[in-house]
Structure formats: C-alpha cells, structure tokens
N, C-alpha and C positions, 0 to 999 in steps of 0.2 A: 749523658745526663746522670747515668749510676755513677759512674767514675769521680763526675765532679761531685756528686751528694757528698761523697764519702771519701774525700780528698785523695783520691786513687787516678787522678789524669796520667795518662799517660803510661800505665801497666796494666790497669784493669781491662779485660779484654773482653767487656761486653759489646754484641752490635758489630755492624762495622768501623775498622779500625785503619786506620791514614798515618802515613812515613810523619806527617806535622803532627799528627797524634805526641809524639814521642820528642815536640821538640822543648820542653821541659827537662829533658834527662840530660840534654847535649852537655849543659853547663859543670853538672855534676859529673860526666862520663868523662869530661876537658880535664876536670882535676885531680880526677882521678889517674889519667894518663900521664899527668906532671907528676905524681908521687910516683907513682912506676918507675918513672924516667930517673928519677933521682935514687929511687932505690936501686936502679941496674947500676949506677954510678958508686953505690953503698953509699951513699949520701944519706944517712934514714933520720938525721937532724930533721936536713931541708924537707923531706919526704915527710916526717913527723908533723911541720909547721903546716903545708897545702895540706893534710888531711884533716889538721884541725881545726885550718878553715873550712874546709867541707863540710864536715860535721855540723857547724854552725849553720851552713846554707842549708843543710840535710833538714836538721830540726827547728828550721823557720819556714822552708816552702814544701814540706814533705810530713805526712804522718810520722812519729815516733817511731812505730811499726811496718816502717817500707822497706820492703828488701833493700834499696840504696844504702838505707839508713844503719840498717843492720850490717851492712856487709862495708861502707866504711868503716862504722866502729872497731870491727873485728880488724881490719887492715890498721886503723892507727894504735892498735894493742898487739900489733905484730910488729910496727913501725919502733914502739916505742922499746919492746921486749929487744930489737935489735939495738936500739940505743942505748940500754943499761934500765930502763925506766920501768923495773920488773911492777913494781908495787902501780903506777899510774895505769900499766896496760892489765891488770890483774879487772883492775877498777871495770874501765873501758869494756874488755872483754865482760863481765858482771852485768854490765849496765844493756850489752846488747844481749845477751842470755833472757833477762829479765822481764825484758820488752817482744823478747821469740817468744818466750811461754805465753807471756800473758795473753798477747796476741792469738795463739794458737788453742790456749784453753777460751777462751771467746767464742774463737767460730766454731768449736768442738761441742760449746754447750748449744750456740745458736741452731748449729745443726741439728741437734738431737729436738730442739724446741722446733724448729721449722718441720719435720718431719713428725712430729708427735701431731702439733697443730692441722696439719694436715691431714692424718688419718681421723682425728679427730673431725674435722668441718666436713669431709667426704659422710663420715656416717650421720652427722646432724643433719648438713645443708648437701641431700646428694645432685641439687640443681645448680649448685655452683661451676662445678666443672674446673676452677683455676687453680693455677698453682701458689704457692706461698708467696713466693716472689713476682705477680702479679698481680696479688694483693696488698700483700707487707712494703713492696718497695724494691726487698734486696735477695737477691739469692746465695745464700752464706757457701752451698756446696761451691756454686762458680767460684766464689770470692775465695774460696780456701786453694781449690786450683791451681788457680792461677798464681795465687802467691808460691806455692811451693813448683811450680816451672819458672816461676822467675828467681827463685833462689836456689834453682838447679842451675838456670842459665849462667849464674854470675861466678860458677865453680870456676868457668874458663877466661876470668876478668884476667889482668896481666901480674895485679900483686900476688895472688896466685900460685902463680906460674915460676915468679924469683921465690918463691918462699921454699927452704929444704924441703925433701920429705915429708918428715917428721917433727916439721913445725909445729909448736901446741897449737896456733891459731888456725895453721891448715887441718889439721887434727878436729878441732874445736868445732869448724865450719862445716865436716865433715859431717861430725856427729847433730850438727845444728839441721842441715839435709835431711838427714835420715831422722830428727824428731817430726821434722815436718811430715812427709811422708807417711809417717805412722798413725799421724793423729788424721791426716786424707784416709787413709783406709781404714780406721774404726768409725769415723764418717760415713763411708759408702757401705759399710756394715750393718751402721744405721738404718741406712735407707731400702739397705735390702731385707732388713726386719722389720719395715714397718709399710714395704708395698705390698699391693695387691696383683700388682701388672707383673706378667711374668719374663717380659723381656726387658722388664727395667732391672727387675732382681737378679737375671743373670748378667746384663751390661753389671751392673754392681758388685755382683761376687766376683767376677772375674776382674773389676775395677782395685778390687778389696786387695785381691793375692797377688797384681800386679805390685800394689801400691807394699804391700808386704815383704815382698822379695827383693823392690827397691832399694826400701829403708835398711834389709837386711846388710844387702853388698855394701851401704855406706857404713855401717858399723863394724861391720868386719875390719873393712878395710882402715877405720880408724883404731878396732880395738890393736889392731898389729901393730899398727905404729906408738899408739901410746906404752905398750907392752915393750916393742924395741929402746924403746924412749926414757920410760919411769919404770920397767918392771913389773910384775904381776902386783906388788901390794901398794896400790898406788887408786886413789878415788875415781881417777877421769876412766881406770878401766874398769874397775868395779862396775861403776855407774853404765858404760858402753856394753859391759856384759848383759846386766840384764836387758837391755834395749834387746838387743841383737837376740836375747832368750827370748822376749816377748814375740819378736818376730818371729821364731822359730814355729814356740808352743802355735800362734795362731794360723800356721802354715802346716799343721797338723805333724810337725816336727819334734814331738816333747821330750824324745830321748835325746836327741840332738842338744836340747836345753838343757836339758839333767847334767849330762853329762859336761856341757858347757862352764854351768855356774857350778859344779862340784869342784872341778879343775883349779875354779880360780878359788872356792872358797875353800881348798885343802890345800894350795899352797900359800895361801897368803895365812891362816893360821900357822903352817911349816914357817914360814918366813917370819912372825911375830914370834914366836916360840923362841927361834935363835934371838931374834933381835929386840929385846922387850921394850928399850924406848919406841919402838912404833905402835905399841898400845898407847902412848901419849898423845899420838897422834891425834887429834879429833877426826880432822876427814877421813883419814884408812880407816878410823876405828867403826867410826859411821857407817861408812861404804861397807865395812865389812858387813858388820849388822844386815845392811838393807840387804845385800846380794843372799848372806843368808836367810832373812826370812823370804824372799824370792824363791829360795831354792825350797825351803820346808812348804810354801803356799804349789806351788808346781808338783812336790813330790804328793800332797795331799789330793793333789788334784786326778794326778796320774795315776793313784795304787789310791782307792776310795775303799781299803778295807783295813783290818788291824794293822798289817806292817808296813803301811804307808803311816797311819797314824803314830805307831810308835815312832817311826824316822822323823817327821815331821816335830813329834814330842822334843826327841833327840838335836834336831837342828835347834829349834826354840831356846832349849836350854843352854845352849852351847852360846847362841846370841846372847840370853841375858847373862852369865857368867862374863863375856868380854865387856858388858856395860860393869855390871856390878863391881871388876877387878880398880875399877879406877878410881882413886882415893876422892877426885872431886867433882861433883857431876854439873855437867852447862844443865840449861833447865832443855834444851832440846835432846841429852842424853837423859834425862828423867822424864820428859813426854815419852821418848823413842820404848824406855823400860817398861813403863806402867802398861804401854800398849802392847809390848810383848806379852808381858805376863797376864794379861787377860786374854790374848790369845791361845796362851797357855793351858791357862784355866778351861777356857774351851774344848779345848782339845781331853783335858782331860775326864768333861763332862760327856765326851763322844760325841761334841758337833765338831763341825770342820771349820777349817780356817777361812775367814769371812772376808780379810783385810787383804790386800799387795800394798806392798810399800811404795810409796812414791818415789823411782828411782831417776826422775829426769833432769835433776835440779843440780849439774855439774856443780864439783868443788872449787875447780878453777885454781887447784895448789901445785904449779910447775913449779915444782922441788922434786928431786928425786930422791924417794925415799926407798 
C-alpha cells in the first residue's frame, strides 16, 4: 500500500515483497535489452529510437524520479553521444541530473523533518510511543534506501557493460551513485544526532561510515576516469573532487582532502596560467572557484588558528581575482563574487567561514579542455 501511495510499485521494498511484485518493470527491462542488443551491433540509431520510446513509457507509468527513469535517461544521452547528437544527450543527461538532486534533496530535507518531529512528539507526547512513519504514512529513511540499492543495482544493467571505460555517461552514472549514497549517510547522521537509543546510534554511525566509504570508491573511481578523459582542468572533476573531499573530511580523513583539492586546485591554476582562454571558460572558471573555496572552507576548518585563517584569507582572494579578471560577468559569476567577498570580509573580521559551496550541480561540458 506504501508503494502504491507514492507510485513506487514494484521497487519500493516495504512489507513483504512477491517475483509479481516486480511485474511492472518486465516491460521496461524488455526494452531496455533491445537497445542493448542494438548497441552490441553499434546500431545506436536503432538503439537511440527504443530508448526514446522508453522514456516515454518511463514518464507516463513511472515517477520522474525512478531509478528506471533515471537510468534510461542517462543510456539514451550515451546512445545519442555515440550517435553524433552531442548537444540532444548533453540535454538528456541535464534532465536526469536534475530530477537526481531534486529527488534526493527531498528526502534529505524529509529526513531531517521526520527526525526532528520526532525528538520533538517523544518529549511532548512521551505516551505515544510510535514512529514517524506510523503516524506520517511514509518512512523517508527506507524510501531513501532503497532508492540508492536500486541505483547501485542498475550499475550492472547491460548498456553499461558496452559503454568504454571512460564514457562521460558511465563516468556520470558513477558519480550520480556516489551522490546518492552521500546524501544516505548525512541521513543516518541525522538520525544518530537526534536519538536517544543507543543501539540505534551506533547501527547509524556505523550505517554513516559505511555509506561514506561507499560514495568515496564511486568518486574515485570516476574522478580517474574523468581525469584520463578531460584532464585536470575540466568542471566534471573539479566538481567529483570535492565530492570525494567531502567524503574524505567526514571519514575523519582531512589531510587526505587538503591535500586532494590542493592538487587539483594548483594545477588547474598552472594549467590556466599557460593556457588563458580557459579563463573564458565559464564552467572550469566556475568549478574552479567552488573547489577553491572548498579548499579555503576545509583548511579553516582544520587549522582554526591564525595561519589557517590567513591561508584561507589567501585562497579567497585568489577565487575572487579569477572571477574579477573576466571582462564580462553572467549574473551567476557576480552572485558567486559578492558571496566570496563577504566571506572575505568575515574572515577578515576574525569569524570563520560559515558557507561550502554547493559543489553537486555537474557542468555536463564533454569537451576537453
């Protein structure tokens, strides 16, 4: 009955669950095995045309945000990248990113509200006794779950499997895993700061550093490939760095991070230096920006005395200098500045930097720059 509330039949794994359970997917799993079939042939026309009827059946019997749904997208923006149709699978690929975050900042906020709520009715009403989700209806931690095992599951689908290496969508998919995972364990983060039981707080913490260590191998393993692929000064690893930093720092790992985002944010300046149209670039420019104030937000964090502050002073300015060199600014390079330089200011008033950048928002620019 949860499943069908909330148009999740057939993945949602509440209760028990039946082989007929799952026979809603067969349709979509059939067509998915014909574009396969046509891509082992390199046929990625024919392969192109069955998944974008899929798609269609995706987003008429399937939430927006269904793993299937997701994970065709991504296959017909690898279907179509194989077909010449850089600019339509840029889209595609866009469209499913879009519908991952949204999705995932949902049940990241849900969760923090179901857990809040809860500590909350315990100290009001402490004759209740139930849980959130046997009052509310839904249990957001399950629901989050389960979505991210079944968008592990789908790693070993068969598009996949034909896709190079170092395909951006295999790449992409990668890093799409490992967001999920991340935002599971700041989840169970959650909930281990906000119980009282102590064998739930440790099932959690230990849920936490699982889920941590996870996310980490999947970034890794994408930032190498996009690295082999585009190069160090390139958005999709900027952006996978810090991921992989975050997992780092939260795995009690900060030197590990430091020296992570330094690497890439001292050679991708070395690399701009030689090459100055890549300061025109908006997304390296961008990306560079955020990895750097990641890196000044971390070093502030790790050396909370004067010569952390001055480094952190140091990175700051070094970001708003690459905003400021550029003769004409988008209005998201003049939010991006104003909000440095009040960091800035911060810093120079002797509080600490308050902000991380929001680094999850891939560029999506397969160009090699």
């Amino acid at each position: 009955d949860h499943s069908n509330a909330i148009g999740m039949a057939g993945w949602f794994g509440f209760g028990k669950n039946h082989d007929l359970d799952r026979a809603l997917e067969r349709p979509f799993e059939i067509l998915s095995s014909l574009a396969s079939f046509h891509a082992l042939s390199h046929d990625w026309q024919s392969s192109t045309n069955v998944l974008r009827s899929l798609i269609l059946r995706c987003e008429q019997h399937l939430p927006l945000y269904h793993p299937i749904t997701i994970t065709t997208l991504v296959d017909l923006a690898a279907t179509m990248m194989e077909n010449g149709e850089v600019e339509h699978a840029i889209k595609f690929s866009q469209r499913a990113r879009s519908r991952l975050f949204m999705y995932l900042n949902e049940q990241e906020d849900a969760c923090v509200m179901m857990q809040t709520w809860h500590t909350d009715s315990e100290d009001q009403f402490p004759t209740i006794g139930g849980e959130y989700y046997k009052l509310v209806g839904l249990d957001h931690l399950a629901m989050l779950k389960n979505f991210v095992l079944s968008l592990n599951a789908l790693l070993n689908r068969e598009m996949m499997a034909l896709l190079p290496g170092n395909h951006p969508m295999k790449l992409l998919y990668q890093c799409f895993v490992g967001d999920s995972y991340s935002v599971l364990a700041s989840s169970l983060v959650v909930v281990a700061d906000h119980t009282s039981d102590d064998e739930i707080f440790a099932e959690s913490k230990a849920g936490s550093e699982t889920a941590w260590t996870t996310a980490g191998k999947f970034y890794r393993k994408a930032l190498r490939g996009w690295t082999v692929a585009y190069g160090v000064c390139h958005p999709d690893v900027m952006s996978t760095s810090c991921s992989l930093a975050r997992c780092l720092k939260e795995l009690g790992r900060m030197r590990e991070a430091l020296t992570l985002l330094s690497s890439v944010v001292n050679s991708s300046l070395l690399k701009m230096q030689r090459k100055p149209k890549l300061k025109a670039n908006p997304c390296a420019r961008e990306g560079l920006v955020k990895c750097i104030w990641t890196l000044a937000t971390y070093t502030a964090e790790h050396k909370p005395n004067q010569e952390g502050r001055i480094s952190c002073m140091t990175l700051l300015k070094t970001a708003i200098k690459l905003l400021e060199d550029k003769n004409q600014h988008t209005s998201e390079d003049e939010n991006l500045l104003q909000t440095l330089k009040k960091e800035f200011n911060k810093l120079m008033k002797g509080k600490p930097v308050l902000k991380t950048p929001k680094t999850d928002q891939r560029q999506m620019a397969f160009v090699s720059v």
